[in-house]
Structures are given as C-alpha cells and as structure tokens.
C-alpha positions in Angstrom: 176.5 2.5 144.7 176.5 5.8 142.9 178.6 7.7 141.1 178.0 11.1 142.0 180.8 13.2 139.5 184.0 12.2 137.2 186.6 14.6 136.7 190.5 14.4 135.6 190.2 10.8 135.9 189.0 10.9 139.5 185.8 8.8 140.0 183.2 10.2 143.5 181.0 7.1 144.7 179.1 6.9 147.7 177.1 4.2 148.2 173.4 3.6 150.2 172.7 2.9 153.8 176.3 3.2 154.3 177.9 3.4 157.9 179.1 6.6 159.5 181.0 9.0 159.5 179.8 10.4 156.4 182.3 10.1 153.4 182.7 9.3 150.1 184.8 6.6 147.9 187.6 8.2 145.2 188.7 6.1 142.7 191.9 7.1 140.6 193.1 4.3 138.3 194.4 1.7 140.3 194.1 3.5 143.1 190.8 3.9 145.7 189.9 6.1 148.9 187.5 6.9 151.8 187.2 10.7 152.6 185.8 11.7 155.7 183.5 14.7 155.1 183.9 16.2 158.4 187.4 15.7 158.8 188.5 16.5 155.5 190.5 14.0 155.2 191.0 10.8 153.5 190.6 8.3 156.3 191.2 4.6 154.5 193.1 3.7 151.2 195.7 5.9 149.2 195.0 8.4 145.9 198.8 10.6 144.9 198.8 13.9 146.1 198.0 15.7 143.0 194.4 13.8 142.8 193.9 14.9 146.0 194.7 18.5 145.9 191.7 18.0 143.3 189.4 16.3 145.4 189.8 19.0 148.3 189.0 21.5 146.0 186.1 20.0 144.6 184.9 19.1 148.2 184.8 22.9 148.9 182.4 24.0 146.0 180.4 21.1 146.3 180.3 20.2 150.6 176.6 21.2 150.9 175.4 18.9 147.8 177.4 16.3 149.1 176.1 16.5 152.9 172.4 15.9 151.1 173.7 13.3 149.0 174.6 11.5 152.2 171.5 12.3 153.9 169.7 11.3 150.8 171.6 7.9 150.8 170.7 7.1 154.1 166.7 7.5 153.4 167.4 5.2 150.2 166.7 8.5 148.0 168.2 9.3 144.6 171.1 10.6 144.8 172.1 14.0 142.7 174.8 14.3 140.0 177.4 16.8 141.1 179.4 19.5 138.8 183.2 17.8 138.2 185.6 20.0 139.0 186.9 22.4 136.0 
C-alpha cells in the first residue's frame, strides 16, 4: 500500500499487484472508497459529495500520473508522489 497524495483531509492509496479495473482507495475520516479510473466513478464504499467533487478534480490534472502509477503497481515498481490538489 501507498499513499500517492493528501489533500483537504482526503488520503489517495493504491496498493500493489492489485486486481483490475484499475482504481484507487480515498480515505476521508471515517469514511473510505474505490474509484474506478476508467469509469470515473467511485465503484465500492461512500466519501460526501463535497470530497468527491475534490477527488474528480484532482483525477483530471493528475489521470496520466495515475494510469503509470497503476501500471507501475502492477510490475511491483515504486510508485510516484502526486501533486494534492490546491
């Protein structure tokens, strides 16, 4: 498991090996998430609205770092730190 960025309270995890589709893990205080990457969509779990307004915005500036990040999780390579969301 990695954390790839932290912004507004929002934690972005994806972990290694992992099963497809590719996506990603939120956690937002109590709450926690899987986001689909090619759906754009949140596919298991619950995060408020608000959080993920956030996280759809950050998924735009960031999809391409993210599809390597997956790709890079899958060959069991580091994983790269990504910008949090301003």
């Amino acid at each position: 498991m990695s954390e790839l960025s932290r912004f507004f309270g929002i934690i972005i995890i994806m972990h290694y090996k992992e099963h497809n589709p590719p996506h990603f893990h939120i956690q937002y205080n109590e709450f926690t998430a899987v986001f689909d990457m090619e759906q754009e969509a949140v596919i298991e779990g619950f995060i408020p609205k608000k959080q993920i307004r956030l996280v759809l915005a950050w998924f735009e500036i960031h999809r391409e770092e993210l599809f390597k990040n997956w790709e890079n999780g899958m060959n069991k390579k580091e994983f790269i730190k990504i910008e949090p969301l301003k």
